[in-house]
C-alpha positions as CSV (number, residue, x, y, z in Angstrom):
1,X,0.0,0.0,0.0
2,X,1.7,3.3,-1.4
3,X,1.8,6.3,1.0
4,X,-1.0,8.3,-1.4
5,X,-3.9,5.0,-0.5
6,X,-2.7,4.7,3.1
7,X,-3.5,8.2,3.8
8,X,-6.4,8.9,1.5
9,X,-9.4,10.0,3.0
10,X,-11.9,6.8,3.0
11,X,-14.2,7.4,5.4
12,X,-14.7,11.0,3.8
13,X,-14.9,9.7,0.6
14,X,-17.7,6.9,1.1
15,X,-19.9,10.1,2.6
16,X,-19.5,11.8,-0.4
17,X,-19.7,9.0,-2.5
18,X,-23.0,7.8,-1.3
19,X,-24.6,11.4,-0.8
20,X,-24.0,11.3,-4.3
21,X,-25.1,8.7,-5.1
22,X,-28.5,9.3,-3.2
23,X,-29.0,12.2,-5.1
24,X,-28.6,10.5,-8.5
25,X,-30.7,7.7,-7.8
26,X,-33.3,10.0,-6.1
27,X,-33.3,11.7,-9.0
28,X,-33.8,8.7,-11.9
29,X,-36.7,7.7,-9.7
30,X,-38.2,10.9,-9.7
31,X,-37.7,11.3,-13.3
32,X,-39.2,8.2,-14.3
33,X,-42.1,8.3,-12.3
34,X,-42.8,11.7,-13.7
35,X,-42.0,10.4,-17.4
36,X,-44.7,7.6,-17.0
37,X,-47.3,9.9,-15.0
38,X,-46.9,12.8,-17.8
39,X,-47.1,9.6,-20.6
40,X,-49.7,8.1,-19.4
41,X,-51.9,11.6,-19.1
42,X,-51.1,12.2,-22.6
43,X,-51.8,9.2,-23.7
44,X,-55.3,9.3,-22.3
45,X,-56.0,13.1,-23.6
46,X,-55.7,11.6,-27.0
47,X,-58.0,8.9,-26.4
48,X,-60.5,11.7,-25.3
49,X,-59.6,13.8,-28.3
50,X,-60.6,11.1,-30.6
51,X,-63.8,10.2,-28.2
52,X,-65.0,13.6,-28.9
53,X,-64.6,13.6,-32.4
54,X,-66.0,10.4,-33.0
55,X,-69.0,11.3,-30.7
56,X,-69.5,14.8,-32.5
57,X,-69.1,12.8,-36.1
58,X,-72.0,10.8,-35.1
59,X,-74.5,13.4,-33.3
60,X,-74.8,15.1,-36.9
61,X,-76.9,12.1,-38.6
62,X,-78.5,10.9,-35.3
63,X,-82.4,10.5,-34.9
64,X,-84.8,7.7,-33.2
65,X,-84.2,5.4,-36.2
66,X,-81.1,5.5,-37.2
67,X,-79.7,5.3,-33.5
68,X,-80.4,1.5,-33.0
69,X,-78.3,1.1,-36.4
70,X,-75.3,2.7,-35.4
71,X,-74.9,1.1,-31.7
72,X,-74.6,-2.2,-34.3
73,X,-71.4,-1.0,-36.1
74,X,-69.6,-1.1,-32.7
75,X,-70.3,-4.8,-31.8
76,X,-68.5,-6.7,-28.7
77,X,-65.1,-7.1,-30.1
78,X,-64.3,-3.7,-30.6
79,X,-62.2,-1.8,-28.5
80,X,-64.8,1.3,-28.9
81,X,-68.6,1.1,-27.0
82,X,-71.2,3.2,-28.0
83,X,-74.4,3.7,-26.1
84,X,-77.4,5.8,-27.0
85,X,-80.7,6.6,-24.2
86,X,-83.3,9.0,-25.0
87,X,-85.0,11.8,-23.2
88,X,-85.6,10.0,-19.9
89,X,-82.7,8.0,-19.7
90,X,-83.5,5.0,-21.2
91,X,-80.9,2.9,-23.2
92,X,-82.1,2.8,-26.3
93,X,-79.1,1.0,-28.0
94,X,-75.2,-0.3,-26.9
95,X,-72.8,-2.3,-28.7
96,X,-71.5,-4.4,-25.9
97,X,-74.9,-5.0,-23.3
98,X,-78.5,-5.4,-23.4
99,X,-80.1,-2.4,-22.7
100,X,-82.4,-4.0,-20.2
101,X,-78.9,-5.2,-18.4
102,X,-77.4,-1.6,-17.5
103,X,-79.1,-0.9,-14.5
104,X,-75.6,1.3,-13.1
105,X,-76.1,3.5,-16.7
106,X,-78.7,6.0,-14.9
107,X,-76.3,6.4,-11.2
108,X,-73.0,7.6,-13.8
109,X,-71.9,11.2,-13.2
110,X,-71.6,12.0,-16.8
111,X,-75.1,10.1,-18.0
112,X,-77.0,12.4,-14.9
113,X,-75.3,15.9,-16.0
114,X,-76.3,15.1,-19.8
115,X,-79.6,14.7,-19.1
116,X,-79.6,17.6,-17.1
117,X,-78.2,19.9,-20.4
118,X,-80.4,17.7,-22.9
119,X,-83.5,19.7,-21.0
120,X,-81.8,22.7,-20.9
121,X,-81.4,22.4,-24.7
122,X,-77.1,22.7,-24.0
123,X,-74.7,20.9,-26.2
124,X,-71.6,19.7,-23.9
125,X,-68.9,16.9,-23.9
126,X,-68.8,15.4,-20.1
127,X,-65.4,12.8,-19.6
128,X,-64.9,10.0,-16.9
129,X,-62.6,7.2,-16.7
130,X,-64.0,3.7,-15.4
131,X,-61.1,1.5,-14.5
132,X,-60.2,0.9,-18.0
133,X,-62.6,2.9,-20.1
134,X,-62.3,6.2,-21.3
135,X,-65.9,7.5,-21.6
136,X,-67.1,10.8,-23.7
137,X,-70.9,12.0,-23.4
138,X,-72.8,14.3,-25.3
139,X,-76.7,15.5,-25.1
140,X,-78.4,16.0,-28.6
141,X,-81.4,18.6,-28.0
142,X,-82.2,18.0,-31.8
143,X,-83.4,14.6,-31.4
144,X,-83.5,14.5,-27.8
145,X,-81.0,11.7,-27.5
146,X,-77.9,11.4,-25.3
147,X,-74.7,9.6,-27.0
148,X,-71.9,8.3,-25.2
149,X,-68.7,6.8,-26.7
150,X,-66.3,4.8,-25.0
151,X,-62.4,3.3,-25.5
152,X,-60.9,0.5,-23.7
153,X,-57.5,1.4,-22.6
154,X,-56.0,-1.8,-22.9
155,X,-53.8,-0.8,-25.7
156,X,-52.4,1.6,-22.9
157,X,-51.3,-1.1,-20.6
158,X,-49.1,-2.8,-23.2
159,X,-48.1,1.0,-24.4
160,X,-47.1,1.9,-21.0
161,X,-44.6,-2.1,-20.7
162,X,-43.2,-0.8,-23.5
163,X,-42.5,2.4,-22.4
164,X,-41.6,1.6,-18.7
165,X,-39.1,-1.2,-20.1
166,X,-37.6,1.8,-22.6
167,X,-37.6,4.4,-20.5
168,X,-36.1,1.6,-17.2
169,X,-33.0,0.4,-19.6
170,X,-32.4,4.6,-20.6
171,X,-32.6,5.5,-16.8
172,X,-30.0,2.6,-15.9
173,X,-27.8,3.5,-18.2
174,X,-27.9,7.1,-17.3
175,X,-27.6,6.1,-13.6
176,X,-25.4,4.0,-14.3
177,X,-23.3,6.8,-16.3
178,X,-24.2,9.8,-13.6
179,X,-22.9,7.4,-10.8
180,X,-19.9,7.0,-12.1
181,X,-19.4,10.6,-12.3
182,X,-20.1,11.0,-9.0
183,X,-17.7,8.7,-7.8
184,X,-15.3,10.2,-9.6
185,X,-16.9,13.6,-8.5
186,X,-16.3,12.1,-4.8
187,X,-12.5,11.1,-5.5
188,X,-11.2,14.5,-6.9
189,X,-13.5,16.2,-4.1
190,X,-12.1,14.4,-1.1
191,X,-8.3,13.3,-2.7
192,X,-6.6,16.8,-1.6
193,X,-7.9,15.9,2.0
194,X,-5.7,13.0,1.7
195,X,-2.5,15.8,1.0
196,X,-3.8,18.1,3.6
197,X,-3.7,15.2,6.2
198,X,0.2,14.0,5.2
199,X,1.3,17.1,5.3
200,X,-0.9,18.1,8.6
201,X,1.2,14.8,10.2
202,X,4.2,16.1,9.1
203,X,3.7,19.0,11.3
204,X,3.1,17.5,14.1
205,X,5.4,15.0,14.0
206,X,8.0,18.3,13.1
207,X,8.8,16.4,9.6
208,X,8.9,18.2,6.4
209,X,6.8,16.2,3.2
210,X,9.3,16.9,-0.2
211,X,7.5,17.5,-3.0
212,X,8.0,14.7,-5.7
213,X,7.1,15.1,-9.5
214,X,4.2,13.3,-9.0
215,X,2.9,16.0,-6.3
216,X,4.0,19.4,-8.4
217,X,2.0,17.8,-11.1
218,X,-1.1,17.3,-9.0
219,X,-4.1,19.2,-10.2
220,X,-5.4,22.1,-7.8
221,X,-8.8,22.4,-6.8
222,X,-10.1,25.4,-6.4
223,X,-10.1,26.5,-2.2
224,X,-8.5,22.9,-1.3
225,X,-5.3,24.6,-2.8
226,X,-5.8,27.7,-1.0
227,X,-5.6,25.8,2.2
228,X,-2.9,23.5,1.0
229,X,-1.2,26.7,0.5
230,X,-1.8,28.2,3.8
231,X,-0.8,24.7,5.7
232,X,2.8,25.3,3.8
233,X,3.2,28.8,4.7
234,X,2.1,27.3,8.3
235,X,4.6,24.3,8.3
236,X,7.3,26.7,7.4
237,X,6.5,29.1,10.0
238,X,6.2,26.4,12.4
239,X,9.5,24.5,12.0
240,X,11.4,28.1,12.3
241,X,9.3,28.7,15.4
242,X,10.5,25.3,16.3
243,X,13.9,26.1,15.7
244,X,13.4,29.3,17.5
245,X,11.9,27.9,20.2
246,X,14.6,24.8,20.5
247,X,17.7,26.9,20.9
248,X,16.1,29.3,23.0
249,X,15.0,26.1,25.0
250,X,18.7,24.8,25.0
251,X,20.2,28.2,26.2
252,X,17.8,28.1,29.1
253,X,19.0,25.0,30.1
254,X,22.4,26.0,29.9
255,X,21.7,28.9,31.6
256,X,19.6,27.5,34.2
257,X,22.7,24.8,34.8
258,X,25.0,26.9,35.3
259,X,23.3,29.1,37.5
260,X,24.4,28.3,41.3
261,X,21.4,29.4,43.0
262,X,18.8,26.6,43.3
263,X,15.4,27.3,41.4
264,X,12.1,25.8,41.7
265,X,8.7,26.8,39.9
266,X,5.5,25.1,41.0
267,X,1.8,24.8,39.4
268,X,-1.6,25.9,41.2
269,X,-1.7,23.1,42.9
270,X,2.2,23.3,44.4
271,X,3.0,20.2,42.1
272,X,6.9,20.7,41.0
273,X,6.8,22.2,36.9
274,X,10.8,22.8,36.8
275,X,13.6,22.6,38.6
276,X,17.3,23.2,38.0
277,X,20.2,20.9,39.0
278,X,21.6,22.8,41.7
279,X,17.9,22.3,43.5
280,X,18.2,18.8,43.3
281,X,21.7,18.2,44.4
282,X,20.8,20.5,47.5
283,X,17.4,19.7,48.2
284,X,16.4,16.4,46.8
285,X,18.3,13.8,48.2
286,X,16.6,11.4,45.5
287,X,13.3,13.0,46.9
288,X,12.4,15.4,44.4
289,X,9.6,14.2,41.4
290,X,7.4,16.3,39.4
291,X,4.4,14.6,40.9
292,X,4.9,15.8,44.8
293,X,3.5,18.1,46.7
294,X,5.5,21.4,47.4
295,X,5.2,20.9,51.9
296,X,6.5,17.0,50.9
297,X,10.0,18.8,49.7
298,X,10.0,22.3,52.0
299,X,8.6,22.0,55.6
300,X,9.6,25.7,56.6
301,X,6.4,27.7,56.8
302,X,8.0,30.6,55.4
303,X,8.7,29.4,52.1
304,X,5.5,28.0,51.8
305,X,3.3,31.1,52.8
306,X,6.1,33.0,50.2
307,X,5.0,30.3,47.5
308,X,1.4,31.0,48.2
309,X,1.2,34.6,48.0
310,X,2.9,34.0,44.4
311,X,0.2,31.6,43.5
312,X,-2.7,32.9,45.3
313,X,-2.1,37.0,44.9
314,X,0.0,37.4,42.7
315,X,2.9,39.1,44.4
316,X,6.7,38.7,44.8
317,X,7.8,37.9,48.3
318,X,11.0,37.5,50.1
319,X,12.0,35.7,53.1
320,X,14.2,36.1,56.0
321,X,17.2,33.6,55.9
322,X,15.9,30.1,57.1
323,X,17.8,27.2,57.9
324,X,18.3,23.7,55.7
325,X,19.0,20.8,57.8
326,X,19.1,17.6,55.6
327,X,20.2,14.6,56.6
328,X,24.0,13.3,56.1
329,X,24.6,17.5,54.6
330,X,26.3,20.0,56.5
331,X,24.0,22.6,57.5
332,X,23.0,25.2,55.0
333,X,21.3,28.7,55.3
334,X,19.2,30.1,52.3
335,X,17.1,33.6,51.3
336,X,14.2,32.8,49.2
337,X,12.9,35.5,46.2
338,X,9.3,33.9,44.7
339,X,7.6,35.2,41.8
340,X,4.2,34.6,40.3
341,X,4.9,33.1,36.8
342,X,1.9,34.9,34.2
343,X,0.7,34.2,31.1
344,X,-0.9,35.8,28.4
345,X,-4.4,37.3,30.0
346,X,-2.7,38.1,33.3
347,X,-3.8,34.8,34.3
348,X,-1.0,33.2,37.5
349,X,-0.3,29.7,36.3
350,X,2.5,29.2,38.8
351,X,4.9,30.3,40.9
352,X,9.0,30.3,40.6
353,X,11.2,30.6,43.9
354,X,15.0,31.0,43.5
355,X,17.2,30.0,46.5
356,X,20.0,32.4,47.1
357,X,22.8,30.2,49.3
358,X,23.8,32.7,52.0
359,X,25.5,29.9,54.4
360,X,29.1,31.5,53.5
361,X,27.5,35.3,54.3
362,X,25.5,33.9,57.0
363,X,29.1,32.2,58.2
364,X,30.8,35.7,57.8
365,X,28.5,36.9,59.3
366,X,28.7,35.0,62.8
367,X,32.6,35.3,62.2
368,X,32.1,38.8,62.8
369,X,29.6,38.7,65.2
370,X,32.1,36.6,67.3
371,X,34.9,38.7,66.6
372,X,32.9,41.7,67.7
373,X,31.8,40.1,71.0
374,X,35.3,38.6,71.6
375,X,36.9,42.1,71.5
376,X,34.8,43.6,73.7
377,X,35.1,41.8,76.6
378,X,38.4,41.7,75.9
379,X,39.1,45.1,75.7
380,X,36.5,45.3,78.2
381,X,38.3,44.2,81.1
382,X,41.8,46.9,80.7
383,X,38.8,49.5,80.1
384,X,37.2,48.8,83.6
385,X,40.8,49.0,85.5
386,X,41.4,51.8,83.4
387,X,38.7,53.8,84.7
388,X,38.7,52.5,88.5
389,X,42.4,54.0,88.8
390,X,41.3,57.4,86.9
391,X,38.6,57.3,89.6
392,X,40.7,56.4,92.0
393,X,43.5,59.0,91.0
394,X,41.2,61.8,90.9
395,X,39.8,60.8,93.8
396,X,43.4,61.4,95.6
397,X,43.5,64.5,93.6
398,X,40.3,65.3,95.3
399,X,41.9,65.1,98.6
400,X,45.5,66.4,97.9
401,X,47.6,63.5,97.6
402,X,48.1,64.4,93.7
403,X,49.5,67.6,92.1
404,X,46.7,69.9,90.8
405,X,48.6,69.6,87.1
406,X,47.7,65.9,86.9
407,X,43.7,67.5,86.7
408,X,43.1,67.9,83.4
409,X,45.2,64.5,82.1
410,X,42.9,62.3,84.6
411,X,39.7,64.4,83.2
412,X,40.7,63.5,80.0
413,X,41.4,59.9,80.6
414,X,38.1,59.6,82.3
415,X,36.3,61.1,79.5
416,X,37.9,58.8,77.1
417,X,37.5,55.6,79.1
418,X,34.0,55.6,79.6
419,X,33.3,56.9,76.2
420,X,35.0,53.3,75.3
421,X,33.3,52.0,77.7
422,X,29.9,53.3,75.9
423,X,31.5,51.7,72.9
424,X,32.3,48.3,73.9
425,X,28.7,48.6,75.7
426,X,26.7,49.3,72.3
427,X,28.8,46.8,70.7
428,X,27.8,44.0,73.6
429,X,23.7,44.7,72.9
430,X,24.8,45.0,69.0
431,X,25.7,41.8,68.7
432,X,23.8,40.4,71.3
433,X,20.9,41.8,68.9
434,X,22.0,40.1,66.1
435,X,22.7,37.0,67.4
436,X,19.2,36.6,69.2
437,X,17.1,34.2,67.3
438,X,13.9,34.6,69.2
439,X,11.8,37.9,70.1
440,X,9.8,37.5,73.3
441,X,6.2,39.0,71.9
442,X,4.0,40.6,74.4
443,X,1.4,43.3,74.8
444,X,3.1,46.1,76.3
445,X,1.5,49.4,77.2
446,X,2.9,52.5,75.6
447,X,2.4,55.2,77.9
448,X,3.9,52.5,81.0
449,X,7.2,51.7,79.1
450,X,7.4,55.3,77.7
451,X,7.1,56.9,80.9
452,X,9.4,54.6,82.3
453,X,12.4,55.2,79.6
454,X,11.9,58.7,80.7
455,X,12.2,58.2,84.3
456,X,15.8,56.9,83.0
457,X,17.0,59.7,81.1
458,X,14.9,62.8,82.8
459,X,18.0,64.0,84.2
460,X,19.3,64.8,80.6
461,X,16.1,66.9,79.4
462,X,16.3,68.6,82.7
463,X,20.3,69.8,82.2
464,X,18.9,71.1,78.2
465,X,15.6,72.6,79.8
466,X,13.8,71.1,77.1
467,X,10.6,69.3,77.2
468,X,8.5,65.8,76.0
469,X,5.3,66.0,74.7
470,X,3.3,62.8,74.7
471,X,0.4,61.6,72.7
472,X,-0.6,58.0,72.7
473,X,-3.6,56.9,70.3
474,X,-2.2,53.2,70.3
475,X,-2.0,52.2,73.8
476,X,-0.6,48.9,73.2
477,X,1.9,47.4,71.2
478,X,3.2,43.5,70.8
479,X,6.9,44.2,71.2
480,X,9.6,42.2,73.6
481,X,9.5,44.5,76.5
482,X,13.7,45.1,77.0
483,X,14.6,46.1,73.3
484,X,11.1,48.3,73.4
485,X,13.1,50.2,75.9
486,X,16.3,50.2,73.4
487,X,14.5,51.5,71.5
488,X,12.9,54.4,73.2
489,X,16.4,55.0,75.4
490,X,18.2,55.5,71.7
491,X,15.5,57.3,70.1
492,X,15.0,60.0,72.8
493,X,19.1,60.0,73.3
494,X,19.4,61.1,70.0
495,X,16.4,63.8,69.9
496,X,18.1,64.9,73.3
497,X,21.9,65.1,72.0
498,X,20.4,67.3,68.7
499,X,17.5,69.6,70.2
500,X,18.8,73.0,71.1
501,X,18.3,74.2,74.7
502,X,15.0,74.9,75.6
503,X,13.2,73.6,72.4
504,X,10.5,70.2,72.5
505,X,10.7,67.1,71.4
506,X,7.6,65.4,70.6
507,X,6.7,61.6,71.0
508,X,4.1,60.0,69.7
509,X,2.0,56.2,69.1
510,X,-0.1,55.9,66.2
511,X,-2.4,53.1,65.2
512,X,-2.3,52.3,61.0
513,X,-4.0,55.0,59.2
514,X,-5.4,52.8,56.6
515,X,-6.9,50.3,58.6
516,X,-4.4,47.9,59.8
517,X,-3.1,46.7,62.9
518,X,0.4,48.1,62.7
519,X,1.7,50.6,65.2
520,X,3.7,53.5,64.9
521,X,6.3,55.1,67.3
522,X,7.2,58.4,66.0
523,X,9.8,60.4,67.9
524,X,10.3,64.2,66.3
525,X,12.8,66.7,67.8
526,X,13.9,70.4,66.4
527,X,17.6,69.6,65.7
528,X,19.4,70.7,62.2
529,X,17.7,68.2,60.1
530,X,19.6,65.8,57.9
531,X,19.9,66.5,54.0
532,X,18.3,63.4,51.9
533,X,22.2,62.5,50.7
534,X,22.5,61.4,53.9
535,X,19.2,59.3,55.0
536,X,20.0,56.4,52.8
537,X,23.0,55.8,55.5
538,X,21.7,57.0,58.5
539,X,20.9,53.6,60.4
540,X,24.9,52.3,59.2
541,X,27.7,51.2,61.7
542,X,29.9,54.2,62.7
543,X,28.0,56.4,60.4
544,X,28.1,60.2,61.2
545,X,26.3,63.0,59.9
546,X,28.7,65.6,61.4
547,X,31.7,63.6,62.8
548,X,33.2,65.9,64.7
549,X,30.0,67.6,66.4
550,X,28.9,63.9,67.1
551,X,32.5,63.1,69.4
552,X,31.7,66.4,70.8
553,X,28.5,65.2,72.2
554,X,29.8,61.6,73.2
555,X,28.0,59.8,70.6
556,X,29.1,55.8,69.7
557,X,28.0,55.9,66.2
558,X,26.2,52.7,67.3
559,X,22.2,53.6,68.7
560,X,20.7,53.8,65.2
561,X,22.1,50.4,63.7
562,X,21.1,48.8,67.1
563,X,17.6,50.2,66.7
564,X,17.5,49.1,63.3
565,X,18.1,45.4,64.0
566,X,15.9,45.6,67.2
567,X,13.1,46.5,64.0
568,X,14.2,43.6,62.0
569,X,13.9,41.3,64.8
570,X,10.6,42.4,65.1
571,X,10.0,42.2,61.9
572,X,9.0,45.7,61.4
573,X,11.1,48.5,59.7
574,X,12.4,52.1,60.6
575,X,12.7,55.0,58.7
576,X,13.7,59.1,59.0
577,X,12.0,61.5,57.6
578,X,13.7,65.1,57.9
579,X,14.6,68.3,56.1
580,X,17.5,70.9,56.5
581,X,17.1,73.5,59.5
582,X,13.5,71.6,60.2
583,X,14.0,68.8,62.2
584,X,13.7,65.0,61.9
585,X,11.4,62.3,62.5
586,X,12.3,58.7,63.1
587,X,9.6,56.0,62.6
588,X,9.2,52.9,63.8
589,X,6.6,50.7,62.2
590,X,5.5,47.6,64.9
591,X,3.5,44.3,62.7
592,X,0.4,44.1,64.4
């Protein structure tokens, strides 16, 4: 079986062919009943024709005497019957029964309405057919008589054989003939379906038909080509769309390979879609299969909330650094970037999360938080004796025992050791801070820990005259209770270092303006302001707007980074807003 009868279109083409050939044989039928109906009706119009004449022949020589005579010129035998009644119906003559013996003549349709126009002195042919007898009557007023001629139509049954076996063999033949036709109608109708299904295989199997001698030469017909046509220019556009699509398939892989984060992207229903290699080395362990769950690969609630506000919202989300504990692998720390993965009509599909590997930054990280710890009670136990003999010294200078030269060396000395002490102080709670896991949650009151904080430090307003205003519209706040006052102590330091004498600071708790539960601390003083180059760095290690005014006033460099990772711990975020010669504000934002 050649490739051109495997693929041709049989099941098409027996529809066809047999619609056609309904219609042909519908319509031989149809014809030849017609032929023989329209035949036989014109056949039988001539047999009237000649009734009439024959009957109107007669009437001219017709009276009482000769009537009897003529009725015996049509004997039995012959195929025409005559009959002739007078007046009152009575048969006078007929050339096939006894008169007494036609007791039916008087009850015929044509015998009743020839009497009726005998009396009303009316000449007029009346026709009926009686099984197979044509009959033709006429009233005579002249001589009072009726006549009525009739034809057997036997003739017309052997006519119409003859005819119906004629006209059956022509009809074959034509059917016959027109079938054929069709057939071949069928073939050249439904044979380019056959080319348009090869070639529609060949696309989607990606395989290109060539054209052989034997298809250029094919005859087109008529749309069929068109579309033939069109499925070309389609197949064409389809394999370099394939191309297209391949190498940009193939540099994704690479790319995705040689990427060293690990990547995931999941469905609606958190069922794995794609992963890259470096996500299976780290997190499969032979575990990972694209027909899991998302929670049977990931357990940490973070990632799987960050996954489903992808999926379910629509948004990108971040998470803190969480910790990878599989078994028989060192331990690993990760940050976690998910995106909602769109398509066309801004409909979410899925979701793709790439894992960042922080464990070396995270290491770095401690190193330093170590080293910074280390230091400081290193350096914090020379600073202590340090200061105890200053004290001491000036103590003895106090009471004589020392020259009143060594005054201003020990004041200097004392100034310097405790501001190292400050130092090494803030550097303690930094890294204390950073190194703190776990925030201890609780409902605090505002104004309570507020007006404690500045119980602590009322001493310093006093020595500036200045003064605190207080306004508390949230009166409680979910904070751990000891960095709460960090916060506040710093906060209020630094309002207090850089508010002239005799000006306000203000200090306020807001609840969320736009319907949350988030609270606000705001803490605004009347200082200098800071210029926006500035801001971006504010909450930095060490940073200094104005490094030499800040020695001045004693300052570590330190209380603004510490109450930024205080925020972080609670999950909530600070920020400054200020302007030159207007002040600043420093917001904390609490989660609710």
């Amino acid at each position: 079986m050649n490739s051109r009868s495997k693929h041709f279109p049989w099941r098409t083409f027996y529809q066809v062919a047999f619609i056609h050939a309904a219609l042909v044989i519908c319509a031989i039928v149809a014809s030849g009943l017609a032929a023989r109906y329209y035949f036989k009706k014109y056949f039988i119009q001539q047999v009237q024709s000649q009734l009439q004449d024959m009957v109107q022949v007669l009437s001219r020589d017709l009276d009482l005497r000769s009537g009897p005579a003529l009725c015996i010129g049509f004997e039995s035998g012959s195929s025409t019957r005559l009959t002739i009644s007078n007046e009152d119906g009575k048969v006078i003559c007929d050339s096939w029964e006894k008169p007494n013996l036609m007791n039916e003549y008087f009850s015929r349709p044509e015998i009743i309405n020839s009497l009726k126009n005998l009396k009303n002195k009316e000449e007029k042919f009346f026709s009926s057919i009686d099984g197979e007898m044509v009959y033709e009557t006429l009233a005579v007023p002249a001589y009072h008589l009726v006549i009525r001629g009739g034809i057997s139509l036997s003739s017309l049954s052997i006519v119409i054989r003859v005819f119906n076996t004629s006209l059956g063999l022509f009809l074959a033949v034509l059917m016959s003939s027109l079938l054929v036709v069709a057939l071949w109608l069928a073939k050249k109708l439904v044979f380019p379906l056959g080319r348009l299904i090869v070639k529609t295989q060949g696309l989607i199997h990606h395989q290109s038909k060539v054209l052989t001698k034997e298809d250029l030469e094919e005859e087109s017909f008529g749309e069929w080509s068109e579309l033939e046509s069109s499925i070309d220019d389609l197949g064409k556009n389809l394999e370099k769309t394939v191309q297209s699509l391949s190498m940009e398939q193939g540099e994704l892989d690479t790319i995705m390979g040689s990427i060293s984060d690990a990547i995931l992207a999941v469905d609606q229903e958190e069922v794995p879609i794609f992963y890259n290699s470096r996500f299976e080395v780290i997190f499969g362990s032979g575990g990972v299969r694209r027909n899991i769950k998302l929670w049977e690969i990931l357990r940490d609630p973070e990632v799987l909330k960050a996954y489903k506000t992808a999926l379910k919202e629509g948004r990108a989300s971040d998470t803190k650094v969480f910790l990878l504990e599989a078994p028989h692998q060192p331990k690993r720390y990760f940050s976690l970037s998910v995106s909602p993965l769109i398509r066309l009509g801004n409909s979410i599909y899925g979701a793709l999360g790439i894992f960042h590997d922080v464990t070396e930054l995270k290491a770095a990280e401690q190193m330093r938080i170590d080293f910074v710890a280390n230091v400081s009670h290193e350096l914090r136990t020379p600073l202590t004796a340090i200061k105890g003999y200053t004290e001491t010294m000036i103590e003895d200078l106090n009471l004589g025992k020392l020259d009143e030269s060594s005054k201003d060396f020990l004041a200097i000395i004392q100034r310097n050791s405790n501001r190292l002490m400050n130092l090494m102080q803030d550097l303690l709670d930094l890294s204390a801070i950073e190194s703190t896991v776990v925030i201890q949650k609780e409902s605090l009151s505002t104004q309570e820990i507020t007006e404690r904080v500045l119980k602590q430090l009322a001493s310093r307003f006093e020595n500036k005259k200045q003064k605190v205003d207080l306004f508390f519209e949230a009166p409680i706040v979910a904070a751990d209770s000891n960095r709460l006052e960090q916060i506040l102590i710093n906060l209020l330091d630094n309002a207090n270092k850089y508010t002239p004498e005799g000006e306000s600071i203000c200090l306020k708790w807001e609840g969320d303006r736009k319907g949350g539960r988030d609270v606000f601390l705001k803490v605004q003083d009347s200082g200098p302001g800071i210029s926006v180059d500035h801001q971006s760095r504010l909450f930095e290690r060490f940073y200094r707007v104005d490094k030499a005014r800040s020695r001045e006033q004693g300052g570590t460099g330190l209380g603004l980074a510490i109450v930024k990772h205080i925020m972080q711990r609670h999950e909530g975020v600070i920020w400054v807003e200020s302007e030159v010669n207007k002040g600043s504000t420093f917001v904390c934002r609490f989660p609710g």
